[in-house]
N, C-alpha and C positions, 0 to 999 in steps of 0.2 A: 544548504542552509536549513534545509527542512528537520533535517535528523538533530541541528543545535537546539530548534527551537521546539522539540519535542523535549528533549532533553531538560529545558529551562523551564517546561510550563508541570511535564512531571516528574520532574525532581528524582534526586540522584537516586531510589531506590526503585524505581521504573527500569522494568525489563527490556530495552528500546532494539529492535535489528531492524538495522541499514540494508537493503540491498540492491548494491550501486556498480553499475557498468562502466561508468566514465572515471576514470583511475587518479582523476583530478579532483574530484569531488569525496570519493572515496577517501582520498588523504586528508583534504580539507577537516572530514566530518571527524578523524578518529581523532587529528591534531587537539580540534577545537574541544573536543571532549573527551580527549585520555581515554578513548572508546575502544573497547576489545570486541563490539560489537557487531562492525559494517565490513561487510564480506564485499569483496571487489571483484568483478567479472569482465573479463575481457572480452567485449559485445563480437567483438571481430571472429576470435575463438570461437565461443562457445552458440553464438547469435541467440536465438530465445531459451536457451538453457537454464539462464539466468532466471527465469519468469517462473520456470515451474522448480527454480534450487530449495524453495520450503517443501515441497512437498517429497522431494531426498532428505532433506535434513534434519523432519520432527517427526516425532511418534505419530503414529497413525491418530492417537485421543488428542493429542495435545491443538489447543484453541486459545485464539488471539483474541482480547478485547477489542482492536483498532486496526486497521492496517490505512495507511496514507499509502495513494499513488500518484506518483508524479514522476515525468521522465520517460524513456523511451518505451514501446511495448506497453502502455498501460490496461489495454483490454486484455492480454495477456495475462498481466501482473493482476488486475481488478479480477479476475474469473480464478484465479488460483488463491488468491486471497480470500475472496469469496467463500471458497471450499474449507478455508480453515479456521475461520471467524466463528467465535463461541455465537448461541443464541441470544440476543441483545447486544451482540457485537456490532461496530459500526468500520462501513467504508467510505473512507473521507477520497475522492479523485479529483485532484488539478485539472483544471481546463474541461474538464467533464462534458461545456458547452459544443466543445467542437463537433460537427457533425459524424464524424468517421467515428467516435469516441459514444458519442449521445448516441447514436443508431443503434449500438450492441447492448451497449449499460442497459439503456431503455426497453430493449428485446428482451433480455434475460433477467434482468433486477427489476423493472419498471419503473415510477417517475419515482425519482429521489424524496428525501424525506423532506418536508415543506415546500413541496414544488419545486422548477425549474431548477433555482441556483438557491436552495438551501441555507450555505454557508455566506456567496457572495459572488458575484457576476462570476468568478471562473471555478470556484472549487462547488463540490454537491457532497452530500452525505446519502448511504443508504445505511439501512439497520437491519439485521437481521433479526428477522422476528421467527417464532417458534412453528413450526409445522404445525396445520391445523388436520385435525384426527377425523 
């Protein structure tokens, strides 16, 4: 539901990639939106291959405004997304609160932007902001 409602909020000439492990959901998202976008991975296959598929996939320059994580492997999927986020790019992560989740985020990103839960009890925002010289 997540990749719909990216879809609906930025509108049809938004750049948007899916990428989804559960082959159910994966259908879901291309149905709901005529989407050539959402690449589908078979968790079983490939197990965390999946997490690091952008950084096979895009030019070593090319940078994301946004990545959302939600869904299996997210400290995976948040630390590779990380990596390819423009500067003032934002990571938005689901359930972000959970302890297993919050322990690494918080290590390596620090506290989210506006405290704890950011967005709302389960999702947080960080930003990347620019190296300082």
């Amino acid at each position: 539901r997540s990749t719909a409602v990216l879809r609906e909020e930025c509108g049809e000439d938004a750049i948007i990639i899916s990428v989804e492990h559960n082959p159910k959901y994966a259908k879901m998202a291309r149905e709901t939106n005529n989407a050539d976008h959402v690449f589908e991975f078979d968790a079983a296959c490939y197990k965390s291959r999946y997490a690091v598929w952008p950084l096979e996939s895009f030019d070593k320059e090319h940078r994301f405004d946004l990545a959302f994580v939600d869904g299996r492997r997210r400290v995976e999927c948040a630390l590779v997304a990380w990596m390819i986020l423009r500067e003032g790019g934002a990571l938005v992560m689901h359930d972000a609160h959970r302890w297993h989740y919050s322990l690494v985020m918080r290590h390596y990103l620090g506290e989210p932007e506006g405290g704890a839960y950011a967005v709302d009890r389960d999702t947080s925002v960080w930003v990347k902001r620019a190296k300082k010289t």
